[in-house]
C-alpha positions in Angstrom: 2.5 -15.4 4.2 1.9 -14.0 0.6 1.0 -10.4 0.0 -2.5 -10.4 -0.6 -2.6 -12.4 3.6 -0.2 -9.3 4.0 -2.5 -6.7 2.9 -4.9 -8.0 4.5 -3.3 -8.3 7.9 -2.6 -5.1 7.6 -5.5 -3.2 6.7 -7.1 -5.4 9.7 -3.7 -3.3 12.0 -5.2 0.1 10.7 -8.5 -0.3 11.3 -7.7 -1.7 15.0 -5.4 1.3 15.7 -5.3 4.6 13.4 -1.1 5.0 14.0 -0.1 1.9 13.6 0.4 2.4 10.1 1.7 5.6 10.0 4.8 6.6 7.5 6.9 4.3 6.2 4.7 1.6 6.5 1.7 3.1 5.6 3.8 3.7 2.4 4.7 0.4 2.1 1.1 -0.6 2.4 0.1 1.3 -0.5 2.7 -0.2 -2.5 2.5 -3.4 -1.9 -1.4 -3.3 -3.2 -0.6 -1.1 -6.0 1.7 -3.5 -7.1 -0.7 -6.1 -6.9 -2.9 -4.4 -9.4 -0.8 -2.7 -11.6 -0.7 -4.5 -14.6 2.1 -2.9 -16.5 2.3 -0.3 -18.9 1.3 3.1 -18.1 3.9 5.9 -17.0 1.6 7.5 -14.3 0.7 3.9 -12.9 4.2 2.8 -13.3 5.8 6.1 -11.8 3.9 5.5 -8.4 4.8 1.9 -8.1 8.2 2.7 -9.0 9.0 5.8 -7.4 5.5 7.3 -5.3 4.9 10.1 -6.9 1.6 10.7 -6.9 0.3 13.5 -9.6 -1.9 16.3 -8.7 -5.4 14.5 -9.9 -4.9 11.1 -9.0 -8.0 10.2 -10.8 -6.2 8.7 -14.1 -3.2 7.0 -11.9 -6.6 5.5 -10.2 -8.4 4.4 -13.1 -5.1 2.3 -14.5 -5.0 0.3 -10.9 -8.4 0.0 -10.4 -9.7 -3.4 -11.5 -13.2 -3.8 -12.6 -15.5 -3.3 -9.6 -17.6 -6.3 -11.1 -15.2 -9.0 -11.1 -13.3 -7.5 -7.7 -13.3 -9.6 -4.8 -14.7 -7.8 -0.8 -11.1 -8.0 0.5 -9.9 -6.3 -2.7 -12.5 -3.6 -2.7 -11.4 -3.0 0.7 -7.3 -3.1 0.1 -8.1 -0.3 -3.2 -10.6 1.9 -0.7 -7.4 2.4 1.4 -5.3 2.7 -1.9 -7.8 5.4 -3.0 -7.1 7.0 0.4 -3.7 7.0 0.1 -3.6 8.4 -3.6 -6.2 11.4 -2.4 -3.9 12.5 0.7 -0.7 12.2 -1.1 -1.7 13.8 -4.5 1.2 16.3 -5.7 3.5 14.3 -4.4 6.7 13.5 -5.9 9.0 10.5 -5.7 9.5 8.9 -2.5 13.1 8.2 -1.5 13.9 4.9 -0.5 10.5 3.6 -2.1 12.2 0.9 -3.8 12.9 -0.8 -0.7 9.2 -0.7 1.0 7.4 -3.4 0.8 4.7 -5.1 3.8 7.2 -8.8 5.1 6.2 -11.3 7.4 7.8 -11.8 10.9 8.3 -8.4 11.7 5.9 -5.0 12.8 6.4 -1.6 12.0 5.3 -0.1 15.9 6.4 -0.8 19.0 4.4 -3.8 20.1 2.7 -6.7 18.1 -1.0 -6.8 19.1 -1.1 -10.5 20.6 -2.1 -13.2 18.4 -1.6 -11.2 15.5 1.3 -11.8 12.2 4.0 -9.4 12.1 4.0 -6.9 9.1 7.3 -5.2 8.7 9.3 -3.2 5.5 12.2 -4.4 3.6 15.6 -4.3 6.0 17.4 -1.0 5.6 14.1 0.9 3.9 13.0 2.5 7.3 
């Protein structure tokens, strides 16, 4: 599964149930789509991807993922609306240890149970 069915698959998990991606792997959701729409370059853009901090006004970090809204895809919109989320709730926020090693896999899930019928999501081995 590539990270974009990921993503998906995952937003689809927190809409379903509102703790399922709670933490680590709520963490690892937001880096996996900043990553997908970070296009190199900027410090502030490059310090969240790399580490998760977060500054206090997220609004610039924001503006250098953000893609252009007119050439942005519905499942895109919908993966940055819960990146925007993320980046409003964790503003101030320094780096993130172990945020090197999250990132959304195949196979595994990061709660209890796997709904039935559903993929697995899980983080890298070792970053829980």
């Amino acid at each position: 599964m590539d990270d974009a069915s990921l993503i998906q698959a995952a937003l689809r998990t927190a809409i379903e149930s509102r703790t399922a991606l709670d933490g680590r792997a709520s963490d690892a959701l937001a880096r996996t789509i900043a990553a997908q729409f970070y296009s190199g370059g900027d410090d502030v853009s490059y310090g969240f991807v790399a580490t998760g901090s977060i500054p206090d006004n997220p609004r610039w970090l924001w503006r250098q993922l953000e893609p252009d809204p007119d050439f942005t895809l519905p499942l895109d919109r919908r993966a940055l609306g819960y990146l925007a989320v993320y980046l409003l709730r964790h503003a101030g926020r320094g780096p993130v240890d172990g945020w090197n090693g999250l990132w959304l896999r195949a196979g595994e899930y990061p709660v209890d149970a796997l709904p039935p019928g559903r993929d697995g999501l899980a983080m890298r081995p070792g970053s829980a």
